[in-house]
Backbone of each chain as ProteinMPNN parsed JSONL, in Angstrom:
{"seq_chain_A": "XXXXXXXXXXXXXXXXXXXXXXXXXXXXXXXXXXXXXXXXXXXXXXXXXXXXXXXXXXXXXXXXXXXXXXXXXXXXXXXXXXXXXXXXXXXXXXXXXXXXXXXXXXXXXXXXXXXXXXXXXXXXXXXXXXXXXXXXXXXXXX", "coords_chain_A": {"N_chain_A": [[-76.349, -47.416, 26.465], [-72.883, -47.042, 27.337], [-71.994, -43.684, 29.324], [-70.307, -40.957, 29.235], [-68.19, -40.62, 31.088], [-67.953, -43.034, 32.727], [-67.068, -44.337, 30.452], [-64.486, -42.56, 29.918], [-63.347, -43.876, 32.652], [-63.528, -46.612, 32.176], [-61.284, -46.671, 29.951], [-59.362, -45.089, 31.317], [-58.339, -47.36, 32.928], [-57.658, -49.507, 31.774], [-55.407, -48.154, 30.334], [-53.764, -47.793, 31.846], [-53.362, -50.61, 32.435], [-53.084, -51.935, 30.399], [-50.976, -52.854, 27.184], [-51.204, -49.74, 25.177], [-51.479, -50.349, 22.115], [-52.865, -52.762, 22.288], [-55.691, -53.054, 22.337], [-58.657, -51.555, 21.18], [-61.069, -49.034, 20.72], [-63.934, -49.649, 18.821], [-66.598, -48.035, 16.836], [-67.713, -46.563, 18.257], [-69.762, -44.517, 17.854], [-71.974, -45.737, 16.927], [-74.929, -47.575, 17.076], [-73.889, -50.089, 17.91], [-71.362, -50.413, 19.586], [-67.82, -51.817, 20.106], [-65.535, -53.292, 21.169], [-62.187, -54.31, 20.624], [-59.776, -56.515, 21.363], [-56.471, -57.716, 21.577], [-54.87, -60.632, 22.855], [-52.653, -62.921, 24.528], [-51.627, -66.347, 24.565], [-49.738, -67.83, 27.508], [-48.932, -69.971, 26.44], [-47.653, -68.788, 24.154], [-49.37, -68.202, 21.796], [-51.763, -66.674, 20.362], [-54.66, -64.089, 19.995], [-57.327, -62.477, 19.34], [-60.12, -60.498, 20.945], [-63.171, -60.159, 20.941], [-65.314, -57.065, 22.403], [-68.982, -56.734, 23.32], [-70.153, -54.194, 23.369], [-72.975, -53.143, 23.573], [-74.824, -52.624, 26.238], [-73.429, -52.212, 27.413], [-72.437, -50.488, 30.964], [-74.885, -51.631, 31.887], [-76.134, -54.469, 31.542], [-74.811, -57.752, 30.855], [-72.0, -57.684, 29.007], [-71.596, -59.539, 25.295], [-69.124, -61.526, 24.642], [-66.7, -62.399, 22.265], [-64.447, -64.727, 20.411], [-62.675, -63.926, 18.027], [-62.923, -65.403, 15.824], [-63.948, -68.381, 14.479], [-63.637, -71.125, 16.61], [-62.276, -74.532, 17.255], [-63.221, -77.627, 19.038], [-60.857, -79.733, 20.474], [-61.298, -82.332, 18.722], [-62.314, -81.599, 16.673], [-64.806, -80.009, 16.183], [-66.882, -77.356, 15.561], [-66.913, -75.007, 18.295], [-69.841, -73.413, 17.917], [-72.002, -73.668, 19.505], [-74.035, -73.288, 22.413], [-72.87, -74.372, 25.424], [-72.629, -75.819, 28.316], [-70.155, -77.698, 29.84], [-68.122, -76.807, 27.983], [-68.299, -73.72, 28.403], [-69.445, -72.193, 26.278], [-71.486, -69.549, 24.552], [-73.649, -69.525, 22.218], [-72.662, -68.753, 19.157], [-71.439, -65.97, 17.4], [-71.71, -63.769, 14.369], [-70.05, -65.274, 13.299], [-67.829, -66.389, 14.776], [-66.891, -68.301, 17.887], [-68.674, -67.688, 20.766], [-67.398, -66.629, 24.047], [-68.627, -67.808, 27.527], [-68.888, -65.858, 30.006], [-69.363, -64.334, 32.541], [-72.016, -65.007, 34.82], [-75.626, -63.916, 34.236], [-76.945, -63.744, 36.712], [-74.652, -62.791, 38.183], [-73.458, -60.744, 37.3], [-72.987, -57.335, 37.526], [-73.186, -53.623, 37.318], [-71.099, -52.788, 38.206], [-68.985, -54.039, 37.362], [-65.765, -54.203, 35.284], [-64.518, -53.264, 31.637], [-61.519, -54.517, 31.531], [-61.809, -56.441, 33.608], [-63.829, -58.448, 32.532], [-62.106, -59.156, 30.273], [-59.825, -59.89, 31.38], [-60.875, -62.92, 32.209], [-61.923, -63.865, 29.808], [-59.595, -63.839, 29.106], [-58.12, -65.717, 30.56], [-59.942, -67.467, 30.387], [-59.149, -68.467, 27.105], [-56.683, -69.424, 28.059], [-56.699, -72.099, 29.171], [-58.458, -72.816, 26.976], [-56.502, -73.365, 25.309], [-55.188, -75.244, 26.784], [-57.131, -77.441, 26.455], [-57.055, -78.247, 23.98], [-54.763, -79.27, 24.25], [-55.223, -81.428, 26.147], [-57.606, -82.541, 25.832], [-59.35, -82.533, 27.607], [-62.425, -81.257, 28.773], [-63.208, -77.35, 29.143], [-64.775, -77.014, 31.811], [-63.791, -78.717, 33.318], [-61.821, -77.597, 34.491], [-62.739, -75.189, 34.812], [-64.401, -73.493, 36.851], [-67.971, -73.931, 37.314], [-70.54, -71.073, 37.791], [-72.631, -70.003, 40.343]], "CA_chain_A": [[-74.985, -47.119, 26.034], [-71.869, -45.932, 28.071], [-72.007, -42.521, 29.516], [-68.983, -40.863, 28.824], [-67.953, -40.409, 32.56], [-67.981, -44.502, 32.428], [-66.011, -44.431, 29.281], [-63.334, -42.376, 30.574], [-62.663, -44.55, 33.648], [-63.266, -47.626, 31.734], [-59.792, -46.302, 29.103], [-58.394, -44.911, 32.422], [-58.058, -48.455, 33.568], [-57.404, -50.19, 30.118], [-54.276, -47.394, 30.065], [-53.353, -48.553, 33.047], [-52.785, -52.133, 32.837], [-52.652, -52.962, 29.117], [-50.182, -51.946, 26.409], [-51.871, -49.076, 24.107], [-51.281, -50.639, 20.772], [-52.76, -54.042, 22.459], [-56.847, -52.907, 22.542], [-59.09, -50.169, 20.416], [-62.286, -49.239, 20.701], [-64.67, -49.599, 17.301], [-67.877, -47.75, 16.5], [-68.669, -46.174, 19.666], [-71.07, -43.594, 17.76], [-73.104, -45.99, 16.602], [-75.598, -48.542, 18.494], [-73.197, -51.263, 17.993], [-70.082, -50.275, 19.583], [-67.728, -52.936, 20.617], [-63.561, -53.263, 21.69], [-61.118, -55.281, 20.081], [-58.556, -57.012, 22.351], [-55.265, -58.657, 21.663], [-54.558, -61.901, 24.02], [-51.37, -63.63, 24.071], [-51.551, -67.185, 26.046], [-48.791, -68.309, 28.229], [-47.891, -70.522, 25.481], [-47.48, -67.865, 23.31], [-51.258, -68.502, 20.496], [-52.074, -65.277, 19.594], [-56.0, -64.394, 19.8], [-58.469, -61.491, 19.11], [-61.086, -61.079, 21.527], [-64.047, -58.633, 20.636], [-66.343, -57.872, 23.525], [-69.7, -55.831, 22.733], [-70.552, -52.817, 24.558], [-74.097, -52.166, 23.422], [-75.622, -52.187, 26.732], [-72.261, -52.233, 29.003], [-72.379, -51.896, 31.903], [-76.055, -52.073, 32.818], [-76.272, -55.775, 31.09], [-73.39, -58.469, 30.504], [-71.224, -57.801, 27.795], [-71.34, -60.525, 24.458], [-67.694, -61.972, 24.186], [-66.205, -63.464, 21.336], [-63.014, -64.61, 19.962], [-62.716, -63.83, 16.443], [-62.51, -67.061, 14.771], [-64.584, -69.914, 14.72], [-62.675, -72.178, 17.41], [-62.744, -75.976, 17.48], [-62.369, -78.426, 20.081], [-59.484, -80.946, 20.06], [-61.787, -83.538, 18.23], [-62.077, -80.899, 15.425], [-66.037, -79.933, 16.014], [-66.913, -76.008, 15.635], [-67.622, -74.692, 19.143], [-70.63, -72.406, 17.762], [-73.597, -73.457, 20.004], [-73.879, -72.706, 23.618], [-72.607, -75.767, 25.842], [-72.256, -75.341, 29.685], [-68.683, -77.93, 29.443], [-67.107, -75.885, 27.099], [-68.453, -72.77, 28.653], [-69.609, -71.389, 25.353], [-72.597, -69.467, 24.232], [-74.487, -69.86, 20.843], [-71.576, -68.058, 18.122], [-72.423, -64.777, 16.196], [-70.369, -63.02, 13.599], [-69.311, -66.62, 12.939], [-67.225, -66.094, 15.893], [-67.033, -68.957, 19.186], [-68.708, -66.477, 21.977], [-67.545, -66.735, 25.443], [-69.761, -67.724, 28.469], [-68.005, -65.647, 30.849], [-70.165, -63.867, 34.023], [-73.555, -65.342, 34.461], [-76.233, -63.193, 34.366], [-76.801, -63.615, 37.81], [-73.641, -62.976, 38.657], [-73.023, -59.399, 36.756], [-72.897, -56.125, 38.302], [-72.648, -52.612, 37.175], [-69.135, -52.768, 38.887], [-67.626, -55.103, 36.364], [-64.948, -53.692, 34.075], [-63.924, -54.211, 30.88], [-60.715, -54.971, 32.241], [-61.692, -57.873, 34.386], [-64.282, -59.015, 31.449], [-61.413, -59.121, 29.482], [-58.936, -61.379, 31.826], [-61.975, -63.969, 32.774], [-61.549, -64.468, 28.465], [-57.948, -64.024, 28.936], [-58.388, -67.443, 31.127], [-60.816, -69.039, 29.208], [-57.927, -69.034, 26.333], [-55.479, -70.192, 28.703], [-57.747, -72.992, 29.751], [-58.443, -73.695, 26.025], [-55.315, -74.094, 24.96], [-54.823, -76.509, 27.836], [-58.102, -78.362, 26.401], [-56.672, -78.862, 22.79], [-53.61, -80.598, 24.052], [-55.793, -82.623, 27.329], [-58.867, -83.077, 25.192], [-60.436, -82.307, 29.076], [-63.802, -80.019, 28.694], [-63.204, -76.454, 29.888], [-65.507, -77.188, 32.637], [-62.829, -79.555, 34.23], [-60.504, -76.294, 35.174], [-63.291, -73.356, 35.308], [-65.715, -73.957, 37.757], [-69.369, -73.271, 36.868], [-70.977, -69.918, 38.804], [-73.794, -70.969, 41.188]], "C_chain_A": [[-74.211, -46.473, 27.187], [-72.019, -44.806, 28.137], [-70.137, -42.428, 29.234], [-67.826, -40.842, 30.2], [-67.457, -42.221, 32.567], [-66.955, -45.001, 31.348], [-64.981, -43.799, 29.463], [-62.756, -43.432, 31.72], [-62.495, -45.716, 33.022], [-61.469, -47.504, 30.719], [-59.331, -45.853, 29.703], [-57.993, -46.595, 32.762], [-57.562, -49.336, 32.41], [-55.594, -49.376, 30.205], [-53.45, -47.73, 31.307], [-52.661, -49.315, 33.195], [-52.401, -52.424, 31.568], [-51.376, -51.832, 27.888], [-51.238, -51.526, 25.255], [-52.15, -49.514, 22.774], [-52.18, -52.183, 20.796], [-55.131, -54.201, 22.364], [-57.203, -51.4, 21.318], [-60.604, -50.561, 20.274], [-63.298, -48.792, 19.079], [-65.972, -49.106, 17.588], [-68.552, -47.069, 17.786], [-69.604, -44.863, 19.124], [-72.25, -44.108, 17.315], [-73.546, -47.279, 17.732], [-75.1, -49.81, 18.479], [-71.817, -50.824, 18.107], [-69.398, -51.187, 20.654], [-66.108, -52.41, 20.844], [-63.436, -54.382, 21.031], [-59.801, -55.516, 20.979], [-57.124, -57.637, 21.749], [-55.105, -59.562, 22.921], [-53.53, -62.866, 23.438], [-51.154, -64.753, 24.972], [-50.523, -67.303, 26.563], [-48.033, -69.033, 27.721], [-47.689, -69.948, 24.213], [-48.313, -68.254, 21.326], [-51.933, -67.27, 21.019], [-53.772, -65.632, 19.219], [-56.744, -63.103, 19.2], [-59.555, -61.987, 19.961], [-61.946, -59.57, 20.848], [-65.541, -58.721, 21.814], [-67.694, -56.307, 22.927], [-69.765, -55.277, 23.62], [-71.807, -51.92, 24.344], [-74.69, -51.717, 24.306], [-74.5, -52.307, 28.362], [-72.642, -50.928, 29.941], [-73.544, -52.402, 32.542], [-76.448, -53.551, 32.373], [-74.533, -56.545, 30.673], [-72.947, -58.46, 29.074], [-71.214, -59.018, 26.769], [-69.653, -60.952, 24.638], [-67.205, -62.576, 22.893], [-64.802, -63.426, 21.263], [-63.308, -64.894, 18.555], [-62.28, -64.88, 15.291], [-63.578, -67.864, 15.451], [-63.472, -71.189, 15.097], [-63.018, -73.849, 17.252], [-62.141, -77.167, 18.865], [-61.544, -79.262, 19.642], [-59.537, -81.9, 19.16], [-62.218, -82.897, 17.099], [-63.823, -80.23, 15.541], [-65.98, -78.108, 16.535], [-67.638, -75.842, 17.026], [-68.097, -73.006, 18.633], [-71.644, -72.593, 18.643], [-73.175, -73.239, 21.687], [-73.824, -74.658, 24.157], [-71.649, -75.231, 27.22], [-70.447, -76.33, 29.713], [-68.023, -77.263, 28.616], [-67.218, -74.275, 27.384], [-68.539, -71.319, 27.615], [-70.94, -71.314, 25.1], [-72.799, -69.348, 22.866], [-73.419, -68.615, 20.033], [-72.696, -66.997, 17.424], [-71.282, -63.965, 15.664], [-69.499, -63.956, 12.706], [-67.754, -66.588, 14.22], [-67.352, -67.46, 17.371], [-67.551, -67.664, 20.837], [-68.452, -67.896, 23.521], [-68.4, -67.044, 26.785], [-68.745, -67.25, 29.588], [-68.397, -65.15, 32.263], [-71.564, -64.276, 33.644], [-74.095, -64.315, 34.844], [-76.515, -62.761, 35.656], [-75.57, -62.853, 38.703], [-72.903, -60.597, 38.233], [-73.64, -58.325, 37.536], [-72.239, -54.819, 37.486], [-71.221, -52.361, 36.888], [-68.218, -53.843, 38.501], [-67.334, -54.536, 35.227], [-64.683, -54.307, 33.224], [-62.871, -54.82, 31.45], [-60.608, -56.607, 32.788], [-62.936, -58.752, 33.257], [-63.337, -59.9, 30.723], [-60.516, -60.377, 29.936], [-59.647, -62.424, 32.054], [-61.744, -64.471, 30.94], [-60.209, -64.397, 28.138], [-57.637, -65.57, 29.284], [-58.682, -67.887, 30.577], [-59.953, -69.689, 28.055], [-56.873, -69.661, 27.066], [-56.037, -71.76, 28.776], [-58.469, -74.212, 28.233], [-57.67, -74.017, 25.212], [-54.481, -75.523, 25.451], [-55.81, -77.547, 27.018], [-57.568, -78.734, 24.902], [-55.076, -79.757, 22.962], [-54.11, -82.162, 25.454], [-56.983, -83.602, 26.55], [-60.235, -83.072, 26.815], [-61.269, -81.05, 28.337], [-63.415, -78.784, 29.2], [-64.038, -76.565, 31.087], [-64.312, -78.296, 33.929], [-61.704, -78.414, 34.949], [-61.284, -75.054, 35.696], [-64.601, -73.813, 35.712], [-66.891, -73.13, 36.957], [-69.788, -72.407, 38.147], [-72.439, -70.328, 39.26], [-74.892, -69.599, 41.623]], "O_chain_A": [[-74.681, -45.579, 27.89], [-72.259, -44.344, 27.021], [-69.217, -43.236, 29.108], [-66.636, -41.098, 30.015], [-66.262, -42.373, 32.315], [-66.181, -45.948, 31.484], [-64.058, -44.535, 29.115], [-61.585, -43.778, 31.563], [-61.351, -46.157, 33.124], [-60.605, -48.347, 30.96], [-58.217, -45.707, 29.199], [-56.764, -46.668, 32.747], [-56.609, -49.963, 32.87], [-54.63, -50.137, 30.125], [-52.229, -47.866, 31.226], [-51.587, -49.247, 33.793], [-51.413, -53.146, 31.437], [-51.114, -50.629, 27.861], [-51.916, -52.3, 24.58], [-53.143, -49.012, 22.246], [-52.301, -52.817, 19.747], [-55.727, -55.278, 22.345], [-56.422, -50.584, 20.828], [-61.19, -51.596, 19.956], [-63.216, -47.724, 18.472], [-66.575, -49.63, 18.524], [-69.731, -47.122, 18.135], [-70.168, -44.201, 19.996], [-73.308, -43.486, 17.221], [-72.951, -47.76, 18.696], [-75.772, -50.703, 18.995], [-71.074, -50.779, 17.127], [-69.911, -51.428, 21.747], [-65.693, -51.264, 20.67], [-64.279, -55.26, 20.85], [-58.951, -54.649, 21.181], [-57.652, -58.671, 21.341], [-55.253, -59.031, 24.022], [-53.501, -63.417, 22.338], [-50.613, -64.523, 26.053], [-49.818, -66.561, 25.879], [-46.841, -69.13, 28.013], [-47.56, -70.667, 23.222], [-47.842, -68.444, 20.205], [-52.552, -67.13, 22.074], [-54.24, -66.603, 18.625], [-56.268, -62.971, 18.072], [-59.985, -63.14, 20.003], [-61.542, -58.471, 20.467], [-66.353, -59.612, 22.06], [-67.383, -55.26, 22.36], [-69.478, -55.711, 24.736], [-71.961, -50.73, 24.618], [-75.271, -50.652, 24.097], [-74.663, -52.411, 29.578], [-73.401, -50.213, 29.287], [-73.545, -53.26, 33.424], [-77.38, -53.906, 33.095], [-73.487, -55.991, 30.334], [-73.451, -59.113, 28.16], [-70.684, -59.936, 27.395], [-69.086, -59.879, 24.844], [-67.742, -63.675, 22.758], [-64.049, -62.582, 21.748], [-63.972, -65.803, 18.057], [-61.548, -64.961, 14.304], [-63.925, -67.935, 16.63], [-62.785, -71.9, 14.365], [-64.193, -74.194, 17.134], [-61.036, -77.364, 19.37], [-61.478, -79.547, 18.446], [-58.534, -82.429, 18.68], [-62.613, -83.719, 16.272], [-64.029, -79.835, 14.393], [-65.335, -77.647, 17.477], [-68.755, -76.342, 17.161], [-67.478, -71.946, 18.728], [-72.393, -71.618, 18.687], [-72.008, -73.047, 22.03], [-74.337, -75.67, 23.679], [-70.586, -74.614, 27.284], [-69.482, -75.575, 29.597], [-66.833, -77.375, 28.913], [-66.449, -73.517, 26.794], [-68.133, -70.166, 27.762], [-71.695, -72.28, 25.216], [-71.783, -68.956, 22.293], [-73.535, -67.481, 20.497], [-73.884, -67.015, 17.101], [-70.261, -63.59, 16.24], [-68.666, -63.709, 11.835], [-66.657, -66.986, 13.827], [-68.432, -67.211, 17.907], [-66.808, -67.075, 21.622], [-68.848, -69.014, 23.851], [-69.015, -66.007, 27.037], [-67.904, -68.018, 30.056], [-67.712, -65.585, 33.189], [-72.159, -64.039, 32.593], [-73.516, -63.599, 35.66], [-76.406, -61.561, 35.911], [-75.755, -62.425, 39.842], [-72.246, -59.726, 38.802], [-74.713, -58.458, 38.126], [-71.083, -54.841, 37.064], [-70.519, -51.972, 35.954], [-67.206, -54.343, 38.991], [-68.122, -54.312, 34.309], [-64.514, -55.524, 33.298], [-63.202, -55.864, 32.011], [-59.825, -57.53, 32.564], [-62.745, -59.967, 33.306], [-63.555, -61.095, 30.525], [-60.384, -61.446, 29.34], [-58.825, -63.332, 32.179], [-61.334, -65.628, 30.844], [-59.717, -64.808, 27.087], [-57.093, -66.403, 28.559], [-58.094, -68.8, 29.996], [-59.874, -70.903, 27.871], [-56.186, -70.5, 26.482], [-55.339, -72.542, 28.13], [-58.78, -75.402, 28.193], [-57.925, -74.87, 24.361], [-53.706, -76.344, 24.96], [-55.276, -78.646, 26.869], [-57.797, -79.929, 24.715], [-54.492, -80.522, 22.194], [-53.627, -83.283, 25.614], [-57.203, -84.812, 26.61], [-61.403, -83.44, 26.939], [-60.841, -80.179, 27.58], [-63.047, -79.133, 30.322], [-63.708, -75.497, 31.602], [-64.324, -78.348, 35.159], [-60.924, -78.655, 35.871], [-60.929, -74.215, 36.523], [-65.541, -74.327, 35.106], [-66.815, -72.117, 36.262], [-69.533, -72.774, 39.294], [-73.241, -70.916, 38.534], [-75.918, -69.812, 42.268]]}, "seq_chain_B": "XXXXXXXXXXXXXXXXXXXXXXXXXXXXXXXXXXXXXXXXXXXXXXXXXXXXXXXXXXX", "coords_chain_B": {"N_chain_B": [[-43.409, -71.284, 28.263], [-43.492, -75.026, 30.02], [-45.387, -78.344, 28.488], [-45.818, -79.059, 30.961], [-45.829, -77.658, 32.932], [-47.615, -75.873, 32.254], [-49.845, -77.869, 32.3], [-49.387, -78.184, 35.621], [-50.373, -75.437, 36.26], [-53.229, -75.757, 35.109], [-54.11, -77.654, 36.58], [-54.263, -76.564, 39.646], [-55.889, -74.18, 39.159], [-58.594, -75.557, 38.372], [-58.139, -76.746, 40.903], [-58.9, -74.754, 42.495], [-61.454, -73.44, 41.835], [-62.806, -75.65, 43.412], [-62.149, -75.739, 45.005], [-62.824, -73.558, 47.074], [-61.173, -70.753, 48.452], [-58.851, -72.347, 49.673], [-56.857, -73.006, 48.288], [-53.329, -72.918, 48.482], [-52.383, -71.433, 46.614], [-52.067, -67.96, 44.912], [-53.495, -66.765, 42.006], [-52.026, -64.96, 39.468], [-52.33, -62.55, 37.428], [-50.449, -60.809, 34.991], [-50.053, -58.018, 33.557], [-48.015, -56.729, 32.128], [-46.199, -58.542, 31.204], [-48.494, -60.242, 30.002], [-48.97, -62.547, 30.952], [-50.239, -65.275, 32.786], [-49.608, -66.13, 36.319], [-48.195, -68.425, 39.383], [-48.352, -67.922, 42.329], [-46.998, -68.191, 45.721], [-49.567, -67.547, 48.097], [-49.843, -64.622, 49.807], [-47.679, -63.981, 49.154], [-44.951, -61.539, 47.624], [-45.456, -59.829, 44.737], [-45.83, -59.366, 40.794], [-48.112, -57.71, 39.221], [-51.735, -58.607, 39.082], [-54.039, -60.224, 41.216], [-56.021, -62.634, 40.952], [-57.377, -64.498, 41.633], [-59.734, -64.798, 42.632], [-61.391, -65.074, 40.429], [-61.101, -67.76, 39.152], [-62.036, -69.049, 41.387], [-64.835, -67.981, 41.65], [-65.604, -69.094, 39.561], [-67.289, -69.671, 35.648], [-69.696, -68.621, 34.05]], "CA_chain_B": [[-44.251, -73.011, 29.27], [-43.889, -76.528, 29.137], [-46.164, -78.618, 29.141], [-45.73, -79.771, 32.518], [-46.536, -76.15, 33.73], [-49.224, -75.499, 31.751], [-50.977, -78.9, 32.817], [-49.958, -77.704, 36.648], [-51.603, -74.344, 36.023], [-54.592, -76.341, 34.978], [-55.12, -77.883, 38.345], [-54.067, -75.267, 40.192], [-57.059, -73.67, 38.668], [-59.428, -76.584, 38.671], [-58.512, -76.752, 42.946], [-59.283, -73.133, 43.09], [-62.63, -73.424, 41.592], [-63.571, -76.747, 43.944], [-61.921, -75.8, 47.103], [-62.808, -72.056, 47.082], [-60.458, -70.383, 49.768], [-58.137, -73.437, 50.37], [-55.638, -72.988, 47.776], [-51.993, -72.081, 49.043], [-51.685, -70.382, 45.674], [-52.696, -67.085, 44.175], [-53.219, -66.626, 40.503], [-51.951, -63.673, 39.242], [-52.174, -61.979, 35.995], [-49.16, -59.987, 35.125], [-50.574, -57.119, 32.334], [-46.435, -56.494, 31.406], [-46.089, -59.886, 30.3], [-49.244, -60.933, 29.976], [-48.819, -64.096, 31.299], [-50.818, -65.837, 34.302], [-48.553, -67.165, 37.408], [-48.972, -69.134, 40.186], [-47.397, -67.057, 43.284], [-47.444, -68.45, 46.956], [-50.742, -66.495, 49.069], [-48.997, -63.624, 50.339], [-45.718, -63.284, 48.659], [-44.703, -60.554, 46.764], [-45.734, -60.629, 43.272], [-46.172, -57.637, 40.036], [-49.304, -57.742, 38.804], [-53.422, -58.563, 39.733], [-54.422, -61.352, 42.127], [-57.483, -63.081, 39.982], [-57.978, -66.123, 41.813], [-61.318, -64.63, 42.762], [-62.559, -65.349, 39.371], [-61.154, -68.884, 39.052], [-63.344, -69.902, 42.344], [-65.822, -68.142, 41.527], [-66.072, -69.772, 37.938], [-67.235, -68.786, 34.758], [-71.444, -69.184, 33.578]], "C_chain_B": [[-44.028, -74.099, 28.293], [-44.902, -76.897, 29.092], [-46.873, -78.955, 30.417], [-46.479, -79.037, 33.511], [-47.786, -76.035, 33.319], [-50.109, -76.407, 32.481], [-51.12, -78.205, 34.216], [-50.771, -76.665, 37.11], [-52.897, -74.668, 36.017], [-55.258, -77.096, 36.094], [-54.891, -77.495, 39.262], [-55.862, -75.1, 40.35], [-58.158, -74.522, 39.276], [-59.432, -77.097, 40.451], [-59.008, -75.801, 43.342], [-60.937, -73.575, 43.255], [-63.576, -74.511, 42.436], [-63.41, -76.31, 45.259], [-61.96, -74.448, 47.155], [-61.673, -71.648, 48.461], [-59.621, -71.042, 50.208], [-57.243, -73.145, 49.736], [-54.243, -72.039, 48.14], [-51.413, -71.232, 47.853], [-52.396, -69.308, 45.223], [-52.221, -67.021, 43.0], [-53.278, -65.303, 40.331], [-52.047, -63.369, 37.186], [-50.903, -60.415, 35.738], [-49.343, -59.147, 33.698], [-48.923, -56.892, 31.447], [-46.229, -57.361, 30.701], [-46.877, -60.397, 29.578], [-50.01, -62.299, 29.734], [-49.656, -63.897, 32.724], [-49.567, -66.57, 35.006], [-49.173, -67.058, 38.488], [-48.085, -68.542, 41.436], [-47.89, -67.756, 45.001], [-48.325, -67.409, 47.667], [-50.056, -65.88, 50.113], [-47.917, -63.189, 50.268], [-46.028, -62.178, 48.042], [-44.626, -61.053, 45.012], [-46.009, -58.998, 42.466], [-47.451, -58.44, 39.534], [-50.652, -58.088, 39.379], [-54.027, -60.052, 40.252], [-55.775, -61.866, 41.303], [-57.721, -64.249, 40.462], [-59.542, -66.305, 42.644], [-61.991, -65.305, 41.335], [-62.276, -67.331, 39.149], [-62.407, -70.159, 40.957], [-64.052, -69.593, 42.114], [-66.645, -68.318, 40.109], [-66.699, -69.02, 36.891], [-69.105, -69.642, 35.005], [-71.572, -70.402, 32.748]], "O_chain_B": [[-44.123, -74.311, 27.084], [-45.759, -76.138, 29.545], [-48.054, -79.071, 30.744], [-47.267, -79.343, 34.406], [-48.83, -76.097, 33.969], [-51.012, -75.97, 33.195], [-52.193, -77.68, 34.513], [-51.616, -76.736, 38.003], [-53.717, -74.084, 36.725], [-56.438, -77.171, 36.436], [-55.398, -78.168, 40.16], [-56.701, -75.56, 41.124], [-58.606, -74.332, 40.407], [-60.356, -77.619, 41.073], [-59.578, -75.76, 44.432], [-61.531, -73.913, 44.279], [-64.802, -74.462, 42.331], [-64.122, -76.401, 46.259], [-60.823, -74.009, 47.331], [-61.53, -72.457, 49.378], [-59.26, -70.641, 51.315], [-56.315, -72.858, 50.492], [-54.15, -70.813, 48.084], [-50.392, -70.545, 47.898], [-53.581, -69.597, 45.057], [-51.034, -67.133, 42.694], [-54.142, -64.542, 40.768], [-51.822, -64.009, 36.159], [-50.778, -59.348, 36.339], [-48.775, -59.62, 32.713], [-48.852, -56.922, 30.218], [-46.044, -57.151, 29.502], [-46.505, -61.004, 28.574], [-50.872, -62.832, 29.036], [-49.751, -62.922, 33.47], [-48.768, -67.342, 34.475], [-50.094, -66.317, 38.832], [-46.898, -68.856, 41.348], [-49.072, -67.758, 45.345], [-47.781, -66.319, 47.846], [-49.716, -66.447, 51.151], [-47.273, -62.368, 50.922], [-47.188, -61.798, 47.883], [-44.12, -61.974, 44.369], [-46.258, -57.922, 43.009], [-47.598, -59.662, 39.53], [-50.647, -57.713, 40.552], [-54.432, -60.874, 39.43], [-56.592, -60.954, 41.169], [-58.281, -65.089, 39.757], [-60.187, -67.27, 43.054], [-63.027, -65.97, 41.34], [-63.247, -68.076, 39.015], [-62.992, -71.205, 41.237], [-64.861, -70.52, 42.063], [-67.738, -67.919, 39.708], [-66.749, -67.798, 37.027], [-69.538, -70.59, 35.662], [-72.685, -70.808, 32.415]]}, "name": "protein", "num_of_chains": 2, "seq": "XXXXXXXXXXXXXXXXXXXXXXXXXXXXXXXXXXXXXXXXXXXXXXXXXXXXXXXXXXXXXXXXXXXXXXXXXXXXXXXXXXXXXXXXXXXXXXXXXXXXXXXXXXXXXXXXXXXXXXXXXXXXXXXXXXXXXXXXXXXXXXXXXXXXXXXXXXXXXXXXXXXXXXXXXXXXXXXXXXXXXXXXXXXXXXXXXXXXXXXXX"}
């Protein structure tokens, strides 16, 4: 779990960049405490993101967006699928594949968690009017 | 956005992520608006340069 030292800078930086009313953090006394986001795309589709924070930041954060999403062709993206850059759904929720394991570091904020699924909605809003794979715009991490 | 934008956004993006380092554009994220734009590499721009994460892709 977050130290609190960690949890201050993390809502120093959140206060920062985002509007107050636009994020809130849920349950942080118990062993499932997670954030709730607001995300607003570019073409103005309104989201909820919820990212977990059981074992932030020494492991990669879960992502979701709070709805069970579908691709363009109407099929629930719940299972994990490297083109669509989604991992296996929980909560009934579409989770995010957003930093590979490889790829994560201590020294990744919510913050930048947060815009990498800020993209991914941009990206799948683009894919319900292209019918292109998310994988055609967001490179895979090597 | 039209569509027009949005699509160019989308390969914008999709050049970032192929041609790491080549693209004459930076993607920004603008937390006020919170909108993404596409700003010429080295102009003046408000908000957070993120075109690190579009090259270096998602998992």
């Amino acid at each position: 779990m977050m130290d609190e030292k960690r949890l201050l800078a993390e809502k120093r930086v959140l206060a920062n960049k985002l509007p107050p009313s636009s994020y809130k953090f849920m349950d942080m006394d118990t062993n499932n405490p997670y954030i709730v986001m607001a995300a607003k795309t570019n073409c103005g589709n309104i989201y909820t993101i919820r990212i977990d924070l059981v074992d932030f930041p020494n492991s990669k954060p879960e992502a979701f967006v709070r709805k069970m999403l579908q691709t363009k062709s109407g099929v629930p993206m719940s299972g994990a699928s490297a083109a669509m850059h989604t991992l296996t759904s929980k909560y009934g929720f579409t989770q995010i594949c957003h930093y590979a394991d490889s790829a994560w570091t201590t020294m990744e904020s919510i913050y930048k968690v947060y815009i990498k699924c800020r993209l991914w909605l941009e990206m799948y809003d683009l894919h319900l009017k292209t019918g292109k794979n998310m994988d055609y715009y967001l490179n895979h991490q090597h | 956005m039209t569509n027009q934008e949005q699509q160019d956004l989308g390969e914008v993006i999709r050049d970032q992520g192929i041609n790491q380092g080549h693209s004459m554009k930076d993607l920004v994220f603008d937390p006020i608006s919170g909108d993404f734009v596409l700003v010429d590499k080295g102009s003046e721009h408000e908000g957070d340069i993120v075109t690190e994460m579009t090259e270096k892709g998602f998992a």
